[in-house]
N, C-alpha and C positions, 0 to 999 in steps of 0.2 A: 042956503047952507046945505052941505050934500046930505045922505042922509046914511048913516054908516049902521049897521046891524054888528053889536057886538057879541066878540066869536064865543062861542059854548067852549068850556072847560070840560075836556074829555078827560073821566077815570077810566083809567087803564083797569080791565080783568084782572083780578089775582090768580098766579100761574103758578104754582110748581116749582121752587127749585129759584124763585124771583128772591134776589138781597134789598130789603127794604128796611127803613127807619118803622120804628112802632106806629108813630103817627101818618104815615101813609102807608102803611098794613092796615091800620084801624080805618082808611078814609077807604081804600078800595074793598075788602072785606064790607063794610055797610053798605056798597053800591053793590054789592053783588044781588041778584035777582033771588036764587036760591041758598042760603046760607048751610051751606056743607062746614063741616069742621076744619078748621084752616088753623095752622098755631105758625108763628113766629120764633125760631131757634136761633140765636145766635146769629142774627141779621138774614137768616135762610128760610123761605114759606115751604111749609110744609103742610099737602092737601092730604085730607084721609079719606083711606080707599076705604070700601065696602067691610062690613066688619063681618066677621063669621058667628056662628054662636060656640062653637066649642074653645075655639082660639081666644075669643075676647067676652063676650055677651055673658056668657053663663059665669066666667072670672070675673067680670067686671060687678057682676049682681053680689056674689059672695064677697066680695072685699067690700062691697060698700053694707053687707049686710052686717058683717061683721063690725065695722064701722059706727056705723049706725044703733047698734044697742050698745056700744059704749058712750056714743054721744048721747041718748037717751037717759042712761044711769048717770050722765058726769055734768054735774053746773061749772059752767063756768067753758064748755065746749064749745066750738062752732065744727059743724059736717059739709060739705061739696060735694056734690057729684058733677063732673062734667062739665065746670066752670073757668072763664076765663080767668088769668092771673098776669097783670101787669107788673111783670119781673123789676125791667131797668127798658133802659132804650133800644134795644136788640132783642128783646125777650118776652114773648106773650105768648105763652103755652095754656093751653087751655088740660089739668090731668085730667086723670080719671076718675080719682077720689083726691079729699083734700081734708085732712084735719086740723083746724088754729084754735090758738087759745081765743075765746074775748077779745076784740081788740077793746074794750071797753075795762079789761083787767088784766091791761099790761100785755095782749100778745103783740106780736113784732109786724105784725100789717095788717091792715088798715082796710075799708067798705068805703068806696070813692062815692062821690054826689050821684055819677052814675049808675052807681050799684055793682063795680067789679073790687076782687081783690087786687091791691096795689102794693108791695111788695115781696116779704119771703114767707109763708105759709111754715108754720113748725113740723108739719109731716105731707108728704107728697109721696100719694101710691099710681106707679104706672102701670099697665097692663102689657110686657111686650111679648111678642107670639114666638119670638128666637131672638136671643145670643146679642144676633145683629143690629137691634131694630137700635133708634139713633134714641131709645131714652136709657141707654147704657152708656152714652157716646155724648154728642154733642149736648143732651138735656141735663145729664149727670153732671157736665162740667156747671154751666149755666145754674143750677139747682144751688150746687156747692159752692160756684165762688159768691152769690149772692144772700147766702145764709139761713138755707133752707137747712135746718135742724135734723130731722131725719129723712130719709129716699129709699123708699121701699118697693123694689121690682117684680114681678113675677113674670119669669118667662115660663109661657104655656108650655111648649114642644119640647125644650129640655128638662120640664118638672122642678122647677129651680124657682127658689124664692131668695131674694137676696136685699138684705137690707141694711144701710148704713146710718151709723150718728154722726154729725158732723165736730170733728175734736183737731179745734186748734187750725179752724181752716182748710182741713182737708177730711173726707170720706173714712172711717173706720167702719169696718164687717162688725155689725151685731149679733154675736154668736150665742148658739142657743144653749137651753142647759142641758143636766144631764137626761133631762124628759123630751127634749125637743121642742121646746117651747121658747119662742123669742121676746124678751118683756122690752116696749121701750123705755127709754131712758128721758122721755119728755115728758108723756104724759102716765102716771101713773095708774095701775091695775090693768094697762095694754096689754094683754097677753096674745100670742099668738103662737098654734100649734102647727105647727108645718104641714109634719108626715099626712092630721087626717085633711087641713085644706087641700093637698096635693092631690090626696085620694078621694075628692067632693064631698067628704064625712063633714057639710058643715054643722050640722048639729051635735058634734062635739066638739068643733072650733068654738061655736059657741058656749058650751058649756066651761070650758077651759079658761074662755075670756070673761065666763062671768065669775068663774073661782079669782080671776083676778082681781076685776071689780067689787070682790067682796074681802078682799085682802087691805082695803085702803080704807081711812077713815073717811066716811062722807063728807063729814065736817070739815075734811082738813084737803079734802080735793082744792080749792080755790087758792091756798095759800101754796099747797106746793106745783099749781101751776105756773103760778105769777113768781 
């Protein structure tokens, strides 16, 4: 009988700008040698370049910091930093911050066997550097038609923070009050002060957001999440 060698199964690199299904983004992403942050848009891979600190680094720290002591004070929260999110079949963005309710009390997705998020996360914060960048664009579509609840931007370069609730399947501007202060509409005592984020005053975003968190009954966080 001859004696036949059978052939190796080659993964292709993940490239740049490559239209791929979830499941072979997820198979080529794992053979990769060095795992660079790679997110899947709308069937388009999209690699990330070099990050800067003023542009991303130092934004990325205060929104999760801000973040972060509200998950602290709130039962019934879960926080992300930097974590994969199995949208739908075309969509695996990995944000930059992530806030869900529990999936254990009623939030809308779910902690896979493998340990990623697996549907629409109730608030999703991007970092984009300008105007441009495609989490205004093709991530904002993908975000909303899949029932991400609210989508909170900050573009560094033009000083701009921009955040929607989702109502009735489409994106509405969450406008601030007459303080400047933007509260969401998901999770209650979120507060968020613009002008001093803008201006790197986190320690009065913070303080602002904990006027908030102390506006809400503690007791009744869990009910009015669920």
């Amino acid at each position: 009988m001859p004696n036949y060698t059978p052939l190796k199964t080659t993964i292709l690199p993940l490239e740049n700008g490559d239209h791929l299904t979830r499941p072979e983004f997820e198979r080529r992403y794992q053979a990769m040698p060095n795992h660079q942050k790679a997110e899947l848009i709308e069937g388009v891979v999209y690699m990330a370049s070099p990050l800067r600190f003023r542009s991303h680094g130092e934004p990325h720290a205060q929104i999760n910091t801000w973040l972060g002591v509200y998950y602290a004070a709130t039962p019934g929260v879960l926080a992300a930093d930097n974590t994969t999110v199995r949208l739908d079949g075309e969509n695996e963005p990995q944000p930059d911050a992530i806030l869900l309710i529990d999936p254990n009390l009623g939030g809308q997705c779910h902690i896979s066997e493998d340990d990623y998020i697996e549907g629409a996360p109730e608030l999703i914060v991007e970092i984009a550097a300008s105007s441009v960048a495609y989490d205004l664009y093709d991530k904002k579509r993908a975000y909303q038609r899949n029932g991400v609840k609210e989508y909170l931007v900050w573009q560094v370069y033009e000083r701009q923070i921009c955040w929607w609730k989702l109502q009735e399947g489409e994106y509405m501007p969450l406008e601030p009050d007459q303080e400047g202060v933007i509260k969401s509409q998901v999770f209650p005592g979120l507060w968020l002060e613009m002008r001093s984020l803008l201006e790197g005053n986190l320690a009065e975003v913070l303080k602002k957001l904990q006027a908030g968190i102390e506006s809400v009954d503690h007791q009744e966080f869990i009910p009015q999440l669920c």
